[in-house]
N, CA, C and O of each residue as an XYZ file, in Angstrom:
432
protein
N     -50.751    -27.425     11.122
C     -51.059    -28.351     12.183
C     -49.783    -29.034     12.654
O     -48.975    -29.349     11.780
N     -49.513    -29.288     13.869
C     -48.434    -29.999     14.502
C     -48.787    -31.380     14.032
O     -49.873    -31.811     13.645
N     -47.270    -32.159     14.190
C     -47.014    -33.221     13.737
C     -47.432    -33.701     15.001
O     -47.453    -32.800     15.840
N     -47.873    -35.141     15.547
C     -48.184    -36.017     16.068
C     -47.180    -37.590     16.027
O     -46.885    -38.324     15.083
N     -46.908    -37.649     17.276
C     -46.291    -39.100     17.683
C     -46.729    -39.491     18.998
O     -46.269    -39.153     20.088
N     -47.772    -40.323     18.701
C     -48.294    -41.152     20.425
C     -47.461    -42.812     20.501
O     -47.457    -43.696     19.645
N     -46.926    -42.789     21.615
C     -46.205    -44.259     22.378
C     -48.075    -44.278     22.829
O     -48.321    -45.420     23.217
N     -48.680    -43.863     22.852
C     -49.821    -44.517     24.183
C     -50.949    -45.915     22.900
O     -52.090    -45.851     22.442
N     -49.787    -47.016     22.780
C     -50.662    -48.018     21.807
C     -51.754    -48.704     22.537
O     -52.623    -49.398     22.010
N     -51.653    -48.498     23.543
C     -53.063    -49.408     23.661
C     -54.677    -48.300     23.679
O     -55.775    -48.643     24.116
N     -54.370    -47.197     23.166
C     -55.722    -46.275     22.923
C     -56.009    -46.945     21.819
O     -55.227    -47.537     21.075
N     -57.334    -46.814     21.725
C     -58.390    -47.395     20.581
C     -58.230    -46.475     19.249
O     -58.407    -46.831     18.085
N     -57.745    -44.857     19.863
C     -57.313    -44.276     18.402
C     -55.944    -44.434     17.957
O     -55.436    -43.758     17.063
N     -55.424    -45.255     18.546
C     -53.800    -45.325     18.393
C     -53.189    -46.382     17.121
O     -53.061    -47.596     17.281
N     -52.879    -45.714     15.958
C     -52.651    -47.206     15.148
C     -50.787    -46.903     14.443
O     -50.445    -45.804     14.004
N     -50.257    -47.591     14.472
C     -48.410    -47.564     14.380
C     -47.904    -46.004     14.940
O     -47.329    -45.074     14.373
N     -48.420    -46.207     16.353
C     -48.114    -44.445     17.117
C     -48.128    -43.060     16.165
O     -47.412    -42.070     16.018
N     -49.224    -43.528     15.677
C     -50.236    -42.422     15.144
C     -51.288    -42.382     15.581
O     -51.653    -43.501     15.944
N     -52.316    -41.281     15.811
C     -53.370    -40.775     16.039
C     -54.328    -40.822     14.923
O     -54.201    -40.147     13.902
N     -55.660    -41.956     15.241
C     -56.792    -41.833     13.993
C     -58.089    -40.882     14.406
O     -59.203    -40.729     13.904
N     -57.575    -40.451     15.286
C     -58.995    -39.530     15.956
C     -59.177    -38.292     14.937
O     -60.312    -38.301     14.461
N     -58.416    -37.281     14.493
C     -58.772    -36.682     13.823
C     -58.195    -35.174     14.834
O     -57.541    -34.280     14.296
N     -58.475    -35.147     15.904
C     -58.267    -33.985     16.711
C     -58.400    -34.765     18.338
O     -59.286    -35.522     18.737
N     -56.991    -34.185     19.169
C     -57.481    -34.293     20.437
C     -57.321    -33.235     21.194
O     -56.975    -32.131     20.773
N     -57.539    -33.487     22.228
C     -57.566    -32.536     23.703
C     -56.604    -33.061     24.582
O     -56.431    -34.153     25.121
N     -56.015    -31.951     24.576
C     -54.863    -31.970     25.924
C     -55.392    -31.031     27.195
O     -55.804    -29.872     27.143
N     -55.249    -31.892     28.342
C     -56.158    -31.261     29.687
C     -54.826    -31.094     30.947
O     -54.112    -32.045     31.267
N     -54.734    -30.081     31.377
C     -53.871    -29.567     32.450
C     -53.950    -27.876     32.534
O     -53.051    -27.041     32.424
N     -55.320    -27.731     32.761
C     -55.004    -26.322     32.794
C     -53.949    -25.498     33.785
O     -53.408    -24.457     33.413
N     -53.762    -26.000     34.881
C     -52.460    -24.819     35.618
C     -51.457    -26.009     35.885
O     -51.069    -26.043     37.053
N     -50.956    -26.989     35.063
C     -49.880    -27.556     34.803
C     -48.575    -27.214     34.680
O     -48.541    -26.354     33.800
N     -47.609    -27.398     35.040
C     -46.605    -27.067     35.466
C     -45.318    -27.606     35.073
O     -44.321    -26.916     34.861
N     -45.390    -29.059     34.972
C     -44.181    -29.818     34.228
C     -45.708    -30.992     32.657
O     -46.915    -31.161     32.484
N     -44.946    -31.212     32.308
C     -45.237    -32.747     31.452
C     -46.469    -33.455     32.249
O     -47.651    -33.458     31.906
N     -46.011    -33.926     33.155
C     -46.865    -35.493     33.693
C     -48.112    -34.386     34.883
O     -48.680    -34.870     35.862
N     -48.273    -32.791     34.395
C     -49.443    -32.422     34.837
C     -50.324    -32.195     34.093
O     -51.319    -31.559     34.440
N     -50.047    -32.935     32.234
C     -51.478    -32.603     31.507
C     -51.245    -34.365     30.817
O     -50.296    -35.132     30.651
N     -52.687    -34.374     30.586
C     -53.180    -35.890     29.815
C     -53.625    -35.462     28.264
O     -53.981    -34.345     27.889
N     -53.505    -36.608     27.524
C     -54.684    -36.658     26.749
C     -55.807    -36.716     26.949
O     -56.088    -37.903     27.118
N     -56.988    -35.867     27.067
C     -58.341    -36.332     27.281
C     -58.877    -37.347     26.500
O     -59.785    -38.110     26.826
N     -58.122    -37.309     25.199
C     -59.214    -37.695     23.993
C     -58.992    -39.424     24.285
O     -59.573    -40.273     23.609
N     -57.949    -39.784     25.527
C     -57.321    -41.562     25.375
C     -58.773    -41.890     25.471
O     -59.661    -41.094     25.775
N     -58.966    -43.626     25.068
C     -59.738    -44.209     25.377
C     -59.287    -46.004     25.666
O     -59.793    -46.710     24.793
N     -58.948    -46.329     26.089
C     -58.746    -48.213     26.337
C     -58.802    -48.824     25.262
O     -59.811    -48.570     24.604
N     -57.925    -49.716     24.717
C     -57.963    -50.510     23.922
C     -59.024    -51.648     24.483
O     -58.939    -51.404     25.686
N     -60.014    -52.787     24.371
C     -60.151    -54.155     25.412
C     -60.230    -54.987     23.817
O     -60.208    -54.616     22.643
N     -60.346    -56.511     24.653
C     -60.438    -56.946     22.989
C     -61.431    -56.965     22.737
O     -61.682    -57.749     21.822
N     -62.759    -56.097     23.377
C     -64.059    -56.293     22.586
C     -64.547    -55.033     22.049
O     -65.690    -54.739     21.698
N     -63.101    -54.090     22.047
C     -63.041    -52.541     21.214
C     -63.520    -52.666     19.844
O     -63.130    -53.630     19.184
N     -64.442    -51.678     19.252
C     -64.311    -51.318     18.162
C     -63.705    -50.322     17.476
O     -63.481    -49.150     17.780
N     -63.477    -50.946     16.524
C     -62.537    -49.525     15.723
C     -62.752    -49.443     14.573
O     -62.468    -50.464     13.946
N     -63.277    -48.369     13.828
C     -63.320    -48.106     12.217
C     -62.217    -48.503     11.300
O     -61.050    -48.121     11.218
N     -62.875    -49.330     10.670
C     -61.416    -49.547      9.533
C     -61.562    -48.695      8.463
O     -61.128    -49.079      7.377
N     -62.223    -47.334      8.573
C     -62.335    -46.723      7.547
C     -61.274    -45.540      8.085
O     -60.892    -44.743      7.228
N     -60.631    -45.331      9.849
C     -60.333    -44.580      9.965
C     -58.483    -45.095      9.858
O     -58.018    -46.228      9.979
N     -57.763    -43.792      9.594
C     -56.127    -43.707      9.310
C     -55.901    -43.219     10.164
O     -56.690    -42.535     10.816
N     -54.216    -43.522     10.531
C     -53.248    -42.920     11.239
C     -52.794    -41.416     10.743
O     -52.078    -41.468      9.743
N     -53.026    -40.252     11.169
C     -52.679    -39.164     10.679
C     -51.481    -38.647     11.759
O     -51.648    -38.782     12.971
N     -50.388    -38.105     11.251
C     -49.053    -37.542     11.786
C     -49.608    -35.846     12.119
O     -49.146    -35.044     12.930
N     -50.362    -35.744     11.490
C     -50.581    -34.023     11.674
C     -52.272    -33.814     11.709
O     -52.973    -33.838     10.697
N     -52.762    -33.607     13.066
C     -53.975    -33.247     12.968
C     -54.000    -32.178     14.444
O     -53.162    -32.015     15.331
N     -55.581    -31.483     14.177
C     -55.492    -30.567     15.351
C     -55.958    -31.089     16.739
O     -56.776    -31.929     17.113
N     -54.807    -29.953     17.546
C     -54.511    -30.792     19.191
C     -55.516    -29.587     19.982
O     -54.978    -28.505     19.751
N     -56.154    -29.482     20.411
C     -56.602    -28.303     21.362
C     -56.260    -28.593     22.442
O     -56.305    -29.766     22.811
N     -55.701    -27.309     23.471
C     -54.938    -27.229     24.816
C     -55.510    -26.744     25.742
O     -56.442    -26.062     25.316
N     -55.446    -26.730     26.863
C     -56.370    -26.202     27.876
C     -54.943    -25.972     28.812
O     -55.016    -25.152     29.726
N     -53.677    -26.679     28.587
C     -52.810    -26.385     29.249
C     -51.973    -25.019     29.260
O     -50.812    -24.841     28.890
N     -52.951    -24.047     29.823
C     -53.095    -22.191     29.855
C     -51.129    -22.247     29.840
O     -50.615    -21.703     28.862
N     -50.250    -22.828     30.799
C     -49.146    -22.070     30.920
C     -47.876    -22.707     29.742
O     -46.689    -22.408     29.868
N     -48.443    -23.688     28.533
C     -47.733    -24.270     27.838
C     -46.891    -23.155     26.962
O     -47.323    -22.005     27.042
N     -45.868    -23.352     26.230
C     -45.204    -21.926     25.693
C     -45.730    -22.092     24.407
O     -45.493    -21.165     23.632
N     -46.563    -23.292     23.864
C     -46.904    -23.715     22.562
C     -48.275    -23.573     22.141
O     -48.687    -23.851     21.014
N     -49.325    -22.892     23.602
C     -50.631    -22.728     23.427
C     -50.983    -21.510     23.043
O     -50.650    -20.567     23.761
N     -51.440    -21.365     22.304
C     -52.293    -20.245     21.250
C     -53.464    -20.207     21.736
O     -53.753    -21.377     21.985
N     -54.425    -19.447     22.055
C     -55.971    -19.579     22.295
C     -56.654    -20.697     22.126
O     -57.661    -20.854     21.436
N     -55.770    -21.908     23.133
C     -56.141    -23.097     23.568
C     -56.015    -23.900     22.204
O     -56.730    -24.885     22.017
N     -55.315    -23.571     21.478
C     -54.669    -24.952     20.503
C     -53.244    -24.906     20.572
O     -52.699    -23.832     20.826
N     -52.566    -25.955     20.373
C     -51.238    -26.029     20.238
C     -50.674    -26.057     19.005
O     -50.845    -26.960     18.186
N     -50.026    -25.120     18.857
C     -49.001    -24.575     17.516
C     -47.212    -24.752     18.046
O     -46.379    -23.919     17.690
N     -46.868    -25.887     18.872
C     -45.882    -27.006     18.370
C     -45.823    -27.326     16.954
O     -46.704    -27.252     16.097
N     -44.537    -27.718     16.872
C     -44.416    -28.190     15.021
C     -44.559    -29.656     15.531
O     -45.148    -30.431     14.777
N     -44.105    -30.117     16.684
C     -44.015    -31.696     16.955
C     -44.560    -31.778     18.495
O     -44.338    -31.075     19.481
N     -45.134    -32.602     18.342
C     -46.530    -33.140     19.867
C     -46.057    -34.575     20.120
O     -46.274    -35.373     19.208
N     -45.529    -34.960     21.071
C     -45.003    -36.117     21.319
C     -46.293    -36.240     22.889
O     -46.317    -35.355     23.744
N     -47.172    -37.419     22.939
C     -47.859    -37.962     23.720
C     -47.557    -39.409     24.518
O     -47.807    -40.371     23.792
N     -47.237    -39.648     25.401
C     -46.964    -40.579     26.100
C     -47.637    -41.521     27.025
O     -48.759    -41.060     27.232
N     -47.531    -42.227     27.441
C     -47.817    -43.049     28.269
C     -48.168    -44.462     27.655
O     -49.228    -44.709     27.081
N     -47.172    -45.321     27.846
C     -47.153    -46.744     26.985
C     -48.107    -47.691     27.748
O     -48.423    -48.825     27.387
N     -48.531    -47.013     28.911
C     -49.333    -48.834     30.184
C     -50.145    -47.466     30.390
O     -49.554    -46.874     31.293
N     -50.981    -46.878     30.058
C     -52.226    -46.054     30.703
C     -53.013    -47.267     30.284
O     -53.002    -48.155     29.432
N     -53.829    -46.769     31.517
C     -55.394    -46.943     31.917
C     -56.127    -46.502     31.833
O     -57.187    -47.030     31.495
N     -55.957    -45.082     32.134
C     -56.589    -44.177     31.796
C     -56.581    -42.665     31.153
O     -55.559    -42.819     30.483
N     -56.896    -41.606     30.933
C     -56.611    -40.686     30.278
C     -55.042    -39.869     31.134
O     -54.141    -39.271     30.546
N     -55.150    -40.093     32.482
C     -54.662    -39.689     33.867
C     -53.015    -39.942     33.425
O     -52.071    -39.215     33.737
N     -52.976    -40.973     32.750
C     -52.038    -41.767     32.704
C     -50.920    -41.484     31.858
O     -49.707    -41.588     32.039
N     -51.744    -41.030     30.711
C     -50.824    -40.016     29.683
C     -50.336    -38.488     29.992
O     -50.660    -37.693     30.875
N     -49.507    -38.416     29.001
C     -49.113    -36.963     29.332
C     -48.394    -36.316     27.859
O     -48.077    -37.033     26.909
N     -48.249    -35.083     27.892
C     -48.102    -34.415     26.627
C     -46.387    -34.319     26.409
O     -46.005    -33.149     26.394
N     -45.599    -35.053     26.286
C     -43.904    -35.080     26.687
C     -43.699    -33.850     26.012
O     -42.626    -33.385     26.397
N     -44.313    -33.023     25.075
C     -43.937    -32.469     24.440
C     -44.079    -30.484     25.203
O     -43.612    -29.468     24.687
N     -44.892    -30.610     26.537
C     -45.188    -29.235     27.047
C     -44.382    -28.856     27.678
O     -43.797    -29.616     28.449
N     -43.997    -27.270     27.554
C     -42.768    -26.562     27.634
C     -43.333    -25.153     28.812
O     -43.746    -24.075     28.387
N     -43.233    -25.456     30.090
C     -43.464    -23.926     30.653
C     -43.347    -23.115     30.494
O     -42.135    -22.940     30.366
N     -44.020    -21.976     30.336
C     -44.092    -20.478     30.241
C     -42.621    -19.659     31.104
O     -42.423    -20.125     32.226
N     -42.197    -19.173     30.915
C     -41.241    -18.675     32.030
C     -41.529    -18.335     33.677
O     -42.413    -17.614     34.140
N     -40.874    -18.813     34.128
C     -41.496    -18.829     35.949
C     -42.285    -20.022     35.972
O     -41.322    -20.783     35.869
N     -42.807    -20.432     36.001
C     -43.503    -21.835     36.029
C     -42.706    -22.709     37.328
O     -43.093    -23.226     38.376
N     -41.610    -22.586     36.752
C     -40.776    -24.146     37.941
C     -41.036    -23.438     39.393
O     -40.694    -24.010     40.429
């Protein structure tokens, strides 16, 4: 499983830019650079969020991809050794992006 580092702290699964979700989804299917795929899995921090305190920050869990032209997608999972996720002020899922997706050749 790829390692995991999310900047996106204000997601509700986000705890010391780790991921407690367990598995997310990355969405950009004919994406082209970075800032054309999101996290699907974001969700809003508000202060009337709940969050499991039973759940942990995990560095390595599974990412599934939909971003078809990534050089790191395998039959829609990503087999990156390192997944860097971004977006520090999202709002919404829109907002993030996968810093870590690498075009297929021809792409640009």
């Amino acid at each position: 499983m790829p390692i995991l580092d999310c900047n996106v702290t204000n997601c509700i699964h986000n705890s010391d830019e780790k991921c407690c979700k367990g598995n997310i989804l990355i969405e950009g299917a004919d994406a082209k650079t970075p800032e054309s795929t999101f996290c699907a899995s974001f969700y809003e921090k508000s202060e009337d969020s709940f969050r499991n305190s039973f759940e942990t920050p995990d560095t390595s869990l599974k990412v599934d991809c939909e971003a078809t032209n990534c050089r790191f997608n395998t039959d829609c999972e990503c087999h990156a050794e390192h997944i860097g996720i971004a977006g520090s002020r999202a709002c919404d899922c829109e907002d993030t992006k996968c810093a870590s997706f690498q075009c297929t050749c021809g792409c640009r």
